[in-house]
Backbone bond lengths (Angstrom), bond angles and torsions (degrees), N, CA, C in turn:
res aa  C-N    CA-C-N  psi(-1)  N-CA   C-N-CA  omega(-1)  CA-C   N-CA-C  phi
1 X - - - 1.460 - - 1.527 108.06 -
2 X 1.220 115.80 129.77 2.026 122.17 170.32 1.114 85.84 -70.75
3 X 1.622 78.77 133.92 1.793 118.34 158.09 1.556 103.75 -85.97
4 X 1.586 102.26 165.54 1.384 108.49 -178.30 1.823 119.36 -64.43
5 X 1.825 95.47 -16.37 1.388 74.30 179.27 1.773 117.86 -111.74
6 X 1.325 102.10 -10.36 1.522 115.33 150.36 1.483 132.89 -44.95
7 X 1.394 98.87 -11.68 1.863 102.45 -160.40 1.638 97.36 -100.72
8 X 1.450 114.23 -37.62 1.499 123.88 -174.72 1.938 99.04 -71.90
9 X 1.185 87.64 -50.98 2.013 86.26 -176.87 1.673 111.42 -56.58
10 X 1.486 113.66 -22.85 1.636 108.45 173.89 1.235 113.68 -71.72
11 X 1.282 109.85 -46.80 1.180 124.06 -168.48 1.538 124.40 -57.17
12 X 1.878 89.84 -43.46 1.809 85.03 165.87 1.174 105.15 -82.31
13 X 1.291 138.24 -23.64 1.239 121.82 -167.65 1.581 115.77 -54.80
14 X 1.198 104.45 -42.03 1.731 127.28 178.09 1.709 116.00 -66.95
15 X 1.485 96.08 -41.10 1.763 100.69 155.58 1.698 115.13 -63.51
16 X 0.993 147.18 -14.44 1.440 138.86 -155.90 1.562 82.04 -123.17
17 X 1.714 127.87 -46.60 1.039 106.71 -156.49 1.703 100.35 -71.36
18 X 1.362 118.12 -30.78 1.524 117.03 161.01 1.110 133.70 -56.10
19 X 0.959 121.16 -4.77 1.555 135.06 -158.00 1.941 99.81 -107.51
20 X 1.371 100.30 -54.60 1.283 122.42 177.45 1.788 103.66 -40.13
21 X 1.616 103.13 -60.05 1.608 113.14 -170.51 1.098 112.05 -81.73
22 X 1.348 134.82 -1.60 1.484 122.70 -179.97 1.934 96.90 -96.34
23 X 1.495 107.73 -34.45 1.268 106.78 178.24 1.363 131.69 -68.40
24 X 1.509 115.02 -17.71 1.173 136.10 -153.33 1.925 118.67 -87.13
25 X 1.391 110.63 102.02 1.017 106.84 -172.48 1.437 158.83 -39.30
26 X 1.226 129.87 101.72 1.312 134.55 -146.49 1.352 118.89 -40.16
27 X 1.302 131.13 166.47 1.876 124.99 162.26 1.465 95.00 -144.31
28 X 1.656 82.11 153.21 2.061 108.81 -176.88 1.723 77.22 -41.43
29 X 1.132 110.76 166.16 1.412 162.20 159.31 1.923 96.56 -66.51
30 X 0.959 112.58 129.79 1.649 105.36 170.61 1.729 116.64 -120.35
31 X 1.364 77.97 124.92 1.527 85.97 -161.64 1.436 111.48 -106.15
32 X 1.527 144.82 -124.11 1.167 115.71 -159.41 1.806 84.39 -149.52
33 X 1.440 135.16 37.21 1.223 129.48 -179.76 1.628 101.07 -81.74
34 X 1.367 123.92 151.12 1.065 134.30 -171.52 1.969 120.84 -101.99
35 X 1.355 103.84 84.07 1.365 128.28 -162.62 1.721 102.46 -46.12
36 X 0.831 88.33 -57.53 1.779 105.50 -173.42 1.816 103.03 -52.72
37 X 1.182 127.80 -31.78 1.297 114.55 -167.41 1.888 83.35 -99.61
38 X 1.007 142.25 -32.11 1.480 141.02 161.17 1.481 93.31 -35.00
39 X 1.672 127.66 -87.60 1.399 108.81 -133.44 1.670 93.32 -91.48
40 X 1.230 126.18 -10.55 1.682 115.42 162.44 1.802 113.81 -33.72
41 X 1.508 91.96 -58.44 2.096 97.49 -176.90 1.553 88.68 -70.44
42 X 1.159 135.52 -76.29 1.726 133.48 -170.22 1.736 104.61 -23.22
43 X 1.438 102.51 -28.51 1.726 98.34 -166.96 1.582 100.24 -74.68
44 X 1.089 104.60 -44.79 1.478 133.80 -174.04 1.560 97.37 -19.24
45 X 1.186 103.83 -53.01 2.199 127.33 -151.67 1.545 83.38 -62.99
46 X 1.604 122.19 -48.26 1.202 116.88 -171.26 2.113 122.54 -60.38
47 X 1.090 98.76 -14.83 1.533 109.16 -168.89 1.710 101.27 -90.67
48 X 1.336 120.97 108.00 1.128 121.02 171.48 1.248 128.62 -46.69
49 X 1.477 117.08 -32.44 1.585 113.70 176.61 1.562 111.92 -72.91
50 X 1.353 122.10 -33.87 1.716 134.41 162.28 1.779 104.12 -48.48
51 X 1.281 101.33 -52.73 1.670 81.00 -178.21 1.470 127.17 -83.57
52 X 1.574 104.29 -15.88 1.796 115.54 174.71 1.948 115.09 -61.36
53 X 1.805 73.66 -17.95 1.972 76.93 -158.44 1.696 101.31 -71.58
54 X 1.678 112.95 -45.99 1.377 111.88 175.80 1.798 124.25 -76.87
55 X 1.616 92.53 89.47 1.844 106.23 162.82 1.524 93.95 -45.80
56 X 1.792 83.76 129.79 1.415 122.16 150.24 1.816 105.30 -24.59
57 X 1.538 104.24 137.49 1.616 93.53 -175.60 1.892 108.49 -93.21
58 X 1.219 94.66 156.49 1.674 91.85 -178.23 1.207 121.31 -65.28
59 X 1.466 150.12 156.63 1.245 137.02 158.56 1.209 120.42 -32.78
60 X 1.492 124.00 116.12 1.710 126.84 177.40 1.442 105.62 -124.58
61 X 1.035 112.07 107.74 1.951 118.98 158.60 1.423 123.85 -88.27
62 X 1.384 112.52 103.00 1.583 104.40 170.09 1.652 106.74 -107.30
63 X 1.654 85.68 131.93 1.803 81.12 150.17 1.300 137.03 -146.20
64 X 1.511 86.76 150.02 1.685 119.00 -145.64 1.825 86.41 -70.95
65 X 1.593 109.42 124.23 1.458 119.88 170.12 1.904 97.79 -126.30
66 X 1.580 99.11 2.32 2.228 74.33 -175.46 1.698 87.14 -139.98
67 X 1.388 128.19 -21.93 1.436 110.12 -161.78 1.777 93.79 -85.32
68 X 2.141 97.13 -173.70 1.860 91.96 161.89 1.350 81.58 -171.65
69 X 1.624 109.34 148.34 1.205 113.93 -164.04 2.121 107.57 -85.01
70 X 0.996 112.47 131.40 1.201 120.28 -178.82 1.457 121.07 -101.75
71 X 1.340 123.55 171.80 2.050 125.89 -163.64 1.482 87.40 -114.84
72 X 1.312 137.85 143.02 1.939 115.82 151.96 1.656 97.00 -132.33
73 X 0.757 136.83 166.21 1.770 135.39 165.21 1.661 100.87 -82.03
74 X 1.235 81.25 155.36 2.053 111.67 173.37 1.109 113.80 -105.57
75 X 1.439 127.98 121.57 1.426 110.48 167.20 1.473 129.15 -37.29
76 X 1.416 126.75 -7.28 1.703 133.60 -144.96 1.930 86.75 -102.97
77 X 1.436 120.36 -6.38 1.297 130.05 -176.61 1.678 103.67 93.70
78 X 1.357 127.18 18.99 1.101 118.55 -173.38 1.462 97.48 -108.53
79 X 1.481 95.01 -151.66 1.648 119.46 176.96 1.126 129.17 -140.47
80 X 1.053 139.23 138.03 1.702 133.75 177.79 1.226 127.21 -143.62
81 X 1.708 118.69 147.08 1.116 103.94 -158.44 2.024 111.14 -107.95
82 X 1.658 117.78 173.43 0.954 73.92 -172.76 1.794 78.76 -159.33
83 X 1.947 127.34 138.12 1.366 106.00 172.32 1.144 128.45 -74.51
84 X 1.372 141.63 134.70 1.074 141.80 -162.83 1.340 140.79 -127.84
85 X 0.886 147.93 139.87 1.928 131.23 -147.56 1.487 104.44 -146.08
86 X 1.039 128.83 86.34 1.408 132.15 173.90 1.539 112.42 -32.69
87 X 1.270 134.07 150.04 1.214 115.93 177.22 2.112 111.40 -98.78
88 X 0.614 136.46 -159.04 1.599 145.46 -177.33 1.351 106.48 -55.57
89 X 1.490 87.96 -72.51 1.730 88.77 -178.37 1.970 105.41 -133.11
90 X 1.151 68.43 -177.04 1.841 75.82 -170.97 1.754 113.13 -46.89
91 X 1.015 119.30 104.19 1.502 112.62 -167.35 2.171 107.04 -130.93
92 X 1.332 97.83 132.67 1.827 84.73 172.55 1.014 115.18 -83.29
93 X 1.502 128.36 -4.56 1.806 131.85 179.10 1.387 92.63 -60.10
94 X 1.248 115.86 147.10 1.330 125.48 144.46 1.902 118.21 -146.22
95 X 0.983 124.35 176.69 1.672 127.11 -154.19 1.730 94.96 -150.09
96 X 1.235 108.54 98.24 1.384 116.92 175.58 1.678 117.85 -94.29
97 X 1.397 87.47 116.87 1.772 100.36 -160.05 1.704 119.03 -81.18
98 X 1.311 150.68 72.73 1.278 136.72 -159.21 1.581 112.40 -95.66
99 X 1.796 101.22 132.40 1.412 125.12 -173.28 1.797 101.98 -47.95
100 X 1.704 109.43 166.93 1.660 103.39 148.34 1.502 95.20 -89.44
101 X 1.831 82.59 -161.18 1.612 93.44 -175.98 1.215 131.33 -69.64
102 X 1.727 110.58 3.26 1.520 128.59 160.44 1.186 122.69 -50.89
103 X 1.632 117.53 -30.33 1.428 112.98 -167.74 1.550 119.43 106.68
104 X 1.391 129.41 168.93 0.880 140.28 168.67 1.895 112.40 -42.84
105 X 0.918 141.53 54.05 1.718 129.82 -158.16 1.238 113.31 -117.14
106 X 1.076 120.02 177.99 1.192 128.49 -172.61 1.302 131.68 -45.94
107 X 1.375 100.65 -35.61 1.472 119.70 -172.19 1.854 108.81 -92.15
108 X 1.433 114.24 -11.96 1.319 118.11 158.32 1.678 103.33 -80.68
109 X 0.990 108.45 -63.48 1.616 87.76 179.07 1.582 124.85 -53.31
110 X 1.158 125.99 -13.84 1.708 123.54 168.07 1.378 108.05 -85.87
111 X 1.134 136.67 -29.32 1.470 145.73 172.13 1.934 98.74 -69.89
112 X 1.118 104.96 -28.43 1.862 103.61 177.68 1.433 97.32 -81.72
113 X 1.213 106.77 -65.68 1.454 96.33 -169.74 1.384 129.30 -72.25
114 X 1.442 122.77 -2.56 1.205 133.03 156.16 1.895 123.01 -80.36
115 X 1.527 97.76 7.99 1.563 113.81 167.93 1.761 101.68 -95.86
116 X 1.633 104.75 -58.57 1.293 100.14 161.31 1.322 144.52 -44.36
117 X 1.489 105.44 -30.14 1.648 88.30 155.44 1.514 124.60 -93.00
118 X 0.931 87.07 -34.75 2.034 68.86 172.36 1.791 118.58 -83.23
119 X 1.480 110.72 15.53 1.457 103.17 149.44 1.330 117.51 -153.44
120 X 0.839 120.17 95.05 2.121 132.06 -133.94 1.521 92.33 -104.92
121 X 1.602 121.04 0.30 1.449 115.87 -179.77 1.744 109.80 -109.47
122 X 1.894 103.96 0.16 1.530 95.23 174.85 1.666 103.01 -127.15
123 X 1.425 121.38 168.93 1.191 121.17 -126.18 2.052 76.43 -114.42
124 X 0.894 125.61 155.38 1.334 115.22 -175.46 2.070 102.36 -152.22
125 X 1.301 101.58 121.57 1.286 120.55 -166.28 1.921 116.08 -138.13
126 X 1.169 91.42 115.36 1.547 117.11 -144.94 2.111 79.79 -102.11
127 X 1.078 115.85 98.07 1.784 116.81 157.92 1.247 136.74 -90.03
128 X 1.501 99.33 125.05 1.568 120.76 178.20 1.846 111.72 -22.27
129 X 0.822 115.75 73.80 1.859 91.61 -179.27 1.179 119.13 -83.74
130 X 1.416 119.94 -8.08 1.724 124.49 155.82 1.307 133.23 -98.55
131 X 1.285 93.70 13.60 1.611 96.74 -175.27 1.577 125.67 55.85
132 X 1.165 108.38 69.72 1.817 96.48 -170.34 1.204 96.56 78.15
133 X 1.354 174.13 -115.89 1.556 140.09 -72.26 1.617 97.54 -125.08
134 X 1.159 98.63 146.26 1.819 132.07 -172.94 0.848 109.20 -151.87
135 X 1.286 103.02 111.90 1.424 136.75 -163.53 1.780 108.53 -85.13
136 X 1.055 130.58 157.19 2.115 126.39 -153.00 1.335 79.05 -158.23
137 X 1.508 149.39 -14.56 1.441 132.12 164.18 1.607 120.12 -129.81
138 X 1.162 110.83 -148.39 2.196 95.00 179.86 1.519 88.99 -131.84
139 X 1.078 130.37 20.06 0.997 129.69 176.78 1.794 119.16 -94.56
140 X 1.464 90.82 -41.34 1.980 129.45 143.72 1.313 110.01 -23.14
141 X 1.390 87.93 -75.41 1.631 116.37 -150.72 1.489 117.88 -64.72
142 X 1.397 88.03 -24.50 1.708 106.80 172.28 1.403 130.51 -85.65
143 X 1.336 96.25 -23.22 1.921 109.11 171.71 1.473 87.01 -94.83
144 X 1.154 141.22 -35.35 1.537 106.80 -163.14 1.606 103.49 -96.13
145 X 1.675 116.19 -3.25 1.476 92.42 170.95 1.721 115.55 -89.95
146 X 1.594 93.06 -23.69 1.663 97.89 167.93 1.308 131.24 -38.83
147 X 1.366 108.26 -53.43 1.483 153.40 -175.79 1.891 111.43 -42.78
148 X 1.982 91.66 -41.50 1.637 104.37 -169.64 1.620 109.39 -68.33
149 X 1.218 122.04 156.28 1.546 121.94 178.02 1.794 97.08 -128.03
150 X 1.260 106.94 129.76 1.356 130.19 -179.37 1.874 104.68 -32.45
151 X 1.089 90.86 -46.23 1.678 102.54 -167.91 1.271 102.86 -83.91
152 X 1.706 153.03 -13.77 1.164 117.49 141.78 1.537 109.51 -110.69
153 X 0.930 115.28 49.22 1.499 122.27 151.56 1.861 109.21 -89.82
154 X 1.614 99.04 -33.35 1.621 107.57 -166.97 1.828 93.17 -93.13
155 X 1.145 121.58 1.54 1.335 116.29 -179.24 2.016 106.74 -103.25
156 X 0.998 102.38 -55.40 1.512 106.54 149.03 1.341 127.45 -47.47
157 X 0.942 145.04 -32.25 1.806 152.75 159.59 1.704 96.31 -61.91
158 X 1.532 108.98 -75.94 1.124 123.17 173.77 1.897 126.10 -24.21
159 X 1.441 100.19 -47.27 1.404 109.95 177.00 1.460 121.16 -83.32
160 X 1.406 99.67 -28.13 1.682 99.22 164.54 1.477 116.52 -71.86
161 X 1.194 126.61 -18.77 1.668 137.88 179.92 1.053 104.71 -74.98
162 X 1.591 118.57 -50.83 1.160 110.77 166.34 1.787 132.09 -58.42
163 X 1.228 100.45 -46.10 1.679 102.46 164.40 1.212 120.82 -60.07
164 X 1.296 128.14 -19.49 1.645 133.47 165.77 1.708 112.97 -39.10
165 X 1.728 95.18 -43.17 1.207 114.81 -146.76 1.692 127.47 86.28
166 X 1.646 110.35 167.89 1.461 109.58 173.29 1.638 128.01 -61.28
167 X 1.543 97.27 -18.70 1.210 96.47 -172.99 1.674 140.04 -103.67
168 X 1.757 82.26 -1.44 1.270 108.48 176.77 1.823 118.05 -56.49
169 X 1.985 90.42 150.63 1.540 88.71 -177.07 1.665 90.73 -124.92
170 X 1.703 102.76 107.78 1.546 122.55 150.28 0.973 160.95 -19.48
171 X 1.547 117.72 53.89 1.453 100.78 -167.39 1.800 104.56 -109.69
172 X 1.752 115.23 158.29 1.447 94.42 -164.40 2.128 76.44 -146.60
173 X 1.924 82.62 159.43 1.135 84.26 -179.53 1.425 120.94 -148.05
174 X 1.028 160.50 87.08 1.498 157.99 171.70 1.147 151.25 -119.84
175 X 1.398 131.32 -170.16 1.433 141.09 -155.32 1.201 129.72 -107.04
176 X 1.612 150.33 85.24 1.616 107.67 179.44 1.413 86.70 109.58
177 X 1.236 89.04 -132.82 1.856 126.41 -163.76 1.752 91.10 -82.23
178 X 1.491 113.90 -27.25 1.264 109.57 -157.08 1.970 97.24 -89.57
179 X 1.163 103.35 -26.23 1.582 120.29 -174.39 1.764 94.16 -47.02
180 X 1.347 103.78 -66.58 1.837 94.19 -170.11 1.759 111.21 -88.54
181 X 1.165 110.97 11.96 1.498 110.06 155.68 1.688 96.91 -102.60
182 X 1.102 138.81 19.38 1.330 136.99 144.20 1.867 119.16 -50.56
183 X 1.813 73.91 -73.36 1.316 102.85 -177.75 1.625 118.62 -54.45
184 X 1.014 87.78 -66.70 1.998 100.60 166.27 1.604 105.49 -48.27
185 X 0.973 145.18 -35.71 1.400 131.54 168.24 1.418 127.82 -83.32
186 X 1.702 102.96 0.53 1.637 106.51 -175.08 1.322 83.03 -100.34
187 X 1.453 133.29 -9.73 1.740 126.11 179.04 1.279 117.60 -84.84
188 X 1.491 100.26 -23.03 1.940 100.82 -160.06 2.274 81.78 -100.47
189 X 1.459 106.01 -15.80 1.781 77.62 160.53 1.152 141.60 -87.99
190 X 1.357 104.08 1.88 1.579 134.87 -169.61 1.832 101.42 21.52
191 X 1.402 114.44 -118.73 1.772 84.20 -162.27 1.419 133.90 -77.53
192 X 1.755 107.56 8.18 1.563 109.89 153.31 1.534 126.98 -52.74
193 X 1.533 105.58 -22.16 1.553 125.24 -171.78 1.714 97.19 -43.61
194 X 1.190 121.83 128.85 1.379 114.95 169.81 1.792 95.68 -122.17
195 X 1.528 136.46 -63.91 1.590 123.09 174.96 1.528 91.29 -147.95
196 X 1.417 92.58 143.04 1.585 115.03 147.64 1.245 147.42 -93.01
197 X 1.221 119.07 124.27 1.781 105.31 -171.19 1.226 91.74 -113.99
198 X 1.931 149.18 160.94 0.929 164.05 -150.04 1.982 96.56 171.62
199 X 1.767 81.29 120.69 1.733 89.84 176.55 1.681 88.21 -113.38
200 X 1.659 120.71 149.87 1.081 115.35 153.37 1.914 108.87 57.37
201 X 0.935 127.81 -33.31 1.682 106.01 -164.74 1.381 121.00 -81.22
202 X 1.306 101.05 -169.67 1.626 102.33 -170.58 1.687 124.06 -86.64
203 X 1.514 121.01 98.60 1.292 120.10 -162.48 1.906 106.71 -49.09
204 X 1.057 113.50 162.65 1.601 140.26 178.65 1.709 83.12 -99.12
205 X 1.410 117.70 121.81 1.468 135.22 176.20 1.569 114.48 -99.48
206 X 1.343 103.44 -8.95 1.784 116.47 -157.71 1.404 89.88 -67.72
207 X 1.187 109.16 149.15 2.066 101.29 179.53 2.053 88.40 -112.32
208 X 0.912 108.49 -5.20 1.456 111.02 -178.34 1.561 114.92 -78.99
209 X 1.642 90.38 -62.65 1.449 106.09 159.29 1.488 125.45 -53.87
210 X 1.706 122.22 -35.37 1.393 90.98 -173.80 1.663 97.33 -95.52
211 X 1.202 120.84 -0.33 1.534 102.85 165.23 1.489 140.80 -74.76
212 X 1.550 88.48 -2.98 1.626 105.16 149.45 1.785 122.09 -76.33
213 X 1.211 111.07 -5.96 1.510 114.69 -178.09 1.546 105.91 -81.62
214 X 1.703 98.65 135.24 0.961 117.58 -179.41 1.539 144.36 -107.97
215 X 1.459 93.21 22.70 1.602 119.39 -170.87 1.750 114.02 -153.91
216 X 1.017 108.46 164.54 1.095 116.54 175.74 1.363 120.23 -92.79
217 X 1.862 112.67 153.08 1.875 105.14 -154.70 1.828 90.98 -127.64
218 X 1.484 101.83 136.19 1.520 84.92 146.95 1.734 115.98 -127.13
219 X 0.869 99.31 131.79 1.569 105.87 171.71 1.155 141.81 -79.65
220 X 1.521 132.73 117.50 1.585 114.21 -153.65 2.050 89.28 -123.77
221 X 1.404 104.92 127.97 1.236 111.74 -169.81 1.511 112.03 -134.92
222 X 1.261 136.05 164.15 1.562 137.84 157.58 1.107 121.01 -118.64
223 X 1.437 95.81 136.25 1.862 107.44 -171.29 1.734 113.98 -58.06
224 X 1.393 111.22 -26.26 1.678 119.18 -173.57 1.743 95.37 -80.77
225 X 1.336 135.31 14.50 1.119 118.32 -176.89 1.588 92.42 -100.99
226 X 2.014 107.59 139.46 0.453 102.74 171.69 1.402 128.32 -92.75
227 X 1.096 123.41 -13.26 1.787 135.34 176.70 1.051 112.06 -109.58
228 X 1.079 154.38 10.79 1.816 155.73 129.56 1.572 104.94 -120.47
229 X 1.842 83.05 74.87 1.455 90.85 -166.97 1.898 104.63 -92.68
230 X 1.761 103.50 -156.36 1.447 87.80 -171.46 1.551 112.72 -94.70
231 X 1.918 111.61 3.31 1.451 121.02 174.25 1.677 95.93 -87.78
232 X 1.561 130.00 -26.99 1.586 99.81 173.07 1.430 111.96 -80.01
233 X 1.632 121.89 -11.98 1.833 114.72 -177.79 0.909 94.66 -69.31
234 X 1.959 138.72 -53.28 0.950 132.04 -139.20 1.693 100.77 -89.71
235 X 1.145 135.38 -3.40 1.337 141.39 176.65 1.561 97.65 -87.79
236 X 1.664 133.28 -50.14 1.009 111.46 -172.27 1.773 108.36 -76.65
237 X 1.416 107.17 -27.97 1.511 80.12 172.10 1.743 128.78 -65.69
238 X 1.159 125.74 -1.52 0.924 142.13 -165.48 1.727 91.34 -85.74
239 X 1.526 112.95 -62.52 0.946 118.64 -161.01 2.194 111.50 -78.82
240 X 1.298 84.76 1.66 1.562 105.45 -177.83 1.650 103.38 -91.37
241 X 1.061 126.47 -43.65 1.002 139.37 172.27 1.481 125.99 -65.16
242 X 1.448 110.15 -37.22 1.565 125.50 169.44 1.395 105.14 -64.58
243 X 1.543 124.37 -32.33 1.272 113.26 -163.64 1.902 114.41 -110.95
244 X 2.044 95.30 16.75 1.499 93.13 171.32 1.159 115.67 89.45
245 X 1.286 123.58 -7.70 1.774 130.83 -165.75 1.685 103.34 -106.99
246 X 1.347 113.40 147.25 1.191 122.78 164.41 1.657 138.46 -51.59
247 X 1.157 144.62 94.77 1.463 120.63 172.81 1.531 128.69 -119.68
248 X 1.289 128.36 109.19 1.444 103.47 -175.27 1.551 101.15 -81.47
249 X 1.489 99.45 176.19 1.472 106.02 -175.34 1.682 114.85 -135.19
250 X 1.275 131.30 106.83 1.465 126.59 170.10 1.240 110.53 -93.29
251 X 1.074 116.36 143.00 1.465 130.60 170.87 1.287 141.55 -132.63
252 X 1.687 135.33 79.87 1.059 105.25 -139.19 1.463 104.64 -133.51
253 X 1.483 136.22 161.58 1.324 137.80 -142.69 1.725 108.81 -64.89
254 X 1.220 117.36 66.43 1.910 96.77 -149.18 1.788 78.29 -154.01
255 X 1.490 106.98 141.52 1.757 113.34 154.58 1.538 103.79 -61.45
256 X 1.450 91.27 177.79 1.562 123.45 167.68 1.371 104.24 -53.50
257 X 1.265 103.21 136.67 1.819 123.08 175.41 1.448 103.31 54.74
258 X 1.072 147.92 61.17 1.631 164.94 169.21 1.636 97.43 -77.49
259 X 1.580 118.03 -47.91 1.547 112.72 165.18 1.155 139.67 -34.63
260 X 1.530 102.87 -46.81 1.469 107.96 -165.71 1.875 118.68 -93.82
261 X 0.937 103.09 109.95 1.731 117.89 171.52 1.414 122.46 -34.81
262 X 1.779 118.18 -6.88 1.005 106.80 175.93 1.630 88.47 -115.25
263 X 1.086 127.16 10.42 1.497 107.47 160.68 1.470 126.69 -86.82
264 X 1.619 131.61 135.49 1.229 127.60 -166.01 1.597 108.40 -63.77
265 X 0.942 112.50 -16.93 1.811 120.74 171.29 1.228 107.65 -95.45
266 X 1.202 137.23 14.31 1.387 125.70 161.59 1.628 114.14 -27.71
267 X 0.917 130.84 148.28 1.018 136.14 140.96 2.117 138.80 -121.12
268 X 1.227 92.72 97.85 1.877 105.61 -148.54 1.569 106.76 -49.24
269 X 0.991 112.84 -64.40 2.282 127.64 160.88 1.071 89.25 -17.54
270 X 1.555 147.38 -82.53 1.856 147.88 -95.73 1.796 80.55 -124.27
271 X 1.567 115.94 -47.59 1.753 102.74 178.14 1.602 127.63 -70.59
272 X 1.803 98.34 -26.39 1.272 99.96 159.20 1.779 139.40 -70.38
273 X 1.340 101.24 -30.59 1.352 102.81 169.41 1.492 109.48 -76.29
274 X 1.539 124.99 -43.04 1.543 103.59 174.56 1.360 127.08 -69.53
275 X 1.399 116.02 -29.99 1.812 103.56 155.67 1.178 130.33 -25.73
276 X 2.069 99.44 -65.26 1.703 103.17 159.27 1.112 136.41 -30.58
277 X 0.847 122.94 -46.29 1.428 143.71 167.57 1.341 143.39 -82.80
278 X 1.227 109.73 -5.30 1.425 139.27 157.56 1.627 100.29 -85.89
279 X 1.523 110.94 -65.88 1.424 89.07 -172.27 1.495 130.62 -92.22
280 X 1.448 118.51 22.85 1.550 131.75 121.71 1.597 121.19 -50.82
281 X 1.178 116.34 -51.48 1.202 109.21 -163.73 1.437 109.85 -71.52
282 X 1.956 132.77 -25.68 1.205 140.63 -167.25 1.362 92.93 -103.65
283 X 1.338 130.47 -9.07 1.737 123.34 -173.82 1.448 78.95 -105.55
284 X 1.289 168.51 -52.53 1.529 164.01 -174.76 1.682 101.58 -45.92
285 X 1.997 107.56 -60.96 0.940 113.03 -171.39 1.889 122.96 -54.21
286 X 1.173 92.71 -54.51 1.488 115.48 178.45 2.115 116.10 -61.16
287 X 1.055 100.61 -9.06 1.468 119.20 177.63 1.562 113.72 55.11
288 X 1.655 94.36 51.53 1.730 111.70 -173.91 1.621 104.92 -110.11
């Protein structure tokens, strides 16, 4: 039985211990993005021969006649921004576009809006992953991919999923740095996931993690790369396969970033056929 002076000491105790948890500062939500294949490429920026390899990009001007850059919240209590292109008509598809290690630039927004036209019924939203900075040399490109921390990279992915809405169907696609924030964002939508395309980036090896994946991937890579080379594709297919999940695999005679038009090694033939084939694989996925 409480004594009279036992009963007051519970009581606050139970007030403070309430007091404590209502005050007590919130944290992101933890979700299931795969950190380890994040700061593997982030390490990358640090290796001088990784940053010698990507020439300075050429002058690229796009202009923007259909996207507009939009605000959405982050679970982390922040904000992020992201370009964005409504699609035709009211549609829950959407096609989540990720930068290289250039940044948000010009040449990501012509690669968005060249999704938008050839699928004008899904909504396609290209996210800030540096927050403001776009990088114009590799010298840039290397402090600001260094710079990123796994956890609001996964809060930014995260907040655009959320702006999708619940009902949205997922498909995501990118370059570079943006290739395994492809992948990592077709995980953290789990069964919104509709297809993944990944050019060049750094596969997720976790066999745990990708057996939480909920879509099918294709991967478009070059044999002359030397750090998403053809012993790490051929390990993740290995490890794609262990865990039951789908992956196709392209491979084609070309370095790292061969896609992009502002690289002096572009190669136009090898980016045009994987477009094709990218946007088969997200018009298959998306059930368009």
């Amino acid at each position: 039985m409480l004594t009279k002076i036992t009963l007051p000491v519970l009581l606050l105790a139970f007030a403070l211990i309430a007091y404590q948890q209502s005050t007590a500062p919130t944290t992101p939500v933890a979700y299931c993005c795969d950190q380890a294949s994040v700061r593997a490429f982030t390490q990358l920026a640090q290796d001088p021969a990784f940053v010698a390899k990507h020439e300075n990009p050429l002058p690229f001007h796009f202009e923007n006649r259909a996207g507009e850059m939009i605000t959405y919240k982050t679970p982390d209590g922040q904000t992020a921004k992201a370009f964005y292109i409504k699609a035709a008509k009211k549609s829950k598809h959407f096609l989540f576009v990720f930068q290289e290690w250039w940044g948000l630039n010009d040449y990501i927004r012509q690669e968005a809006s060249r999704f938008a036209g050839d699928l004008s019924n899904v909504n396609i939203i290209a996210p800030d992953m540096y927050d403001g900075n776009v990088a114009t040399n590799r010298d840039e490109a290397a402090k600001y991919m260094q710079a990123t921390k796994p956890e609001r990279l996964e809060a930014i992915i995260q907040g655009a999923l959320n702006f999708a809405g619940p009902k949205a169907k997922i498909a995501t696609v990118g370059w570079c740095f943006g290739g395994g924030l492809s992948l990592n964002a077709s995980l953290l939508a789990q069964k919104k996931a509709a297809a993944c395309v990944m050019y060049y980036g750094m596969p997720i090896q976790d066999i745990e993690k990708l057996k939480t994946l909920e879509t099918q991937v294709l991967g478009i890579f070059g044999k002359e790369d030397k750090w998403i080379n053809p012993e790490v594709v051929a390990e993740f297919e290995r490890n794609m396969a262990t865990a039951g999940k789908t992956v196709k695999i392209k491979m084609y005679e070309a370095d790292h970033a061969f896609a992009n038009p502002s690289n002096p090694k572009y190669q136009k033939d090898f980016a045009e056929e994987a477009y094709q084939a990218s946007l088969g694989f997200i018009k298959s996925g998306l059930g368009l």
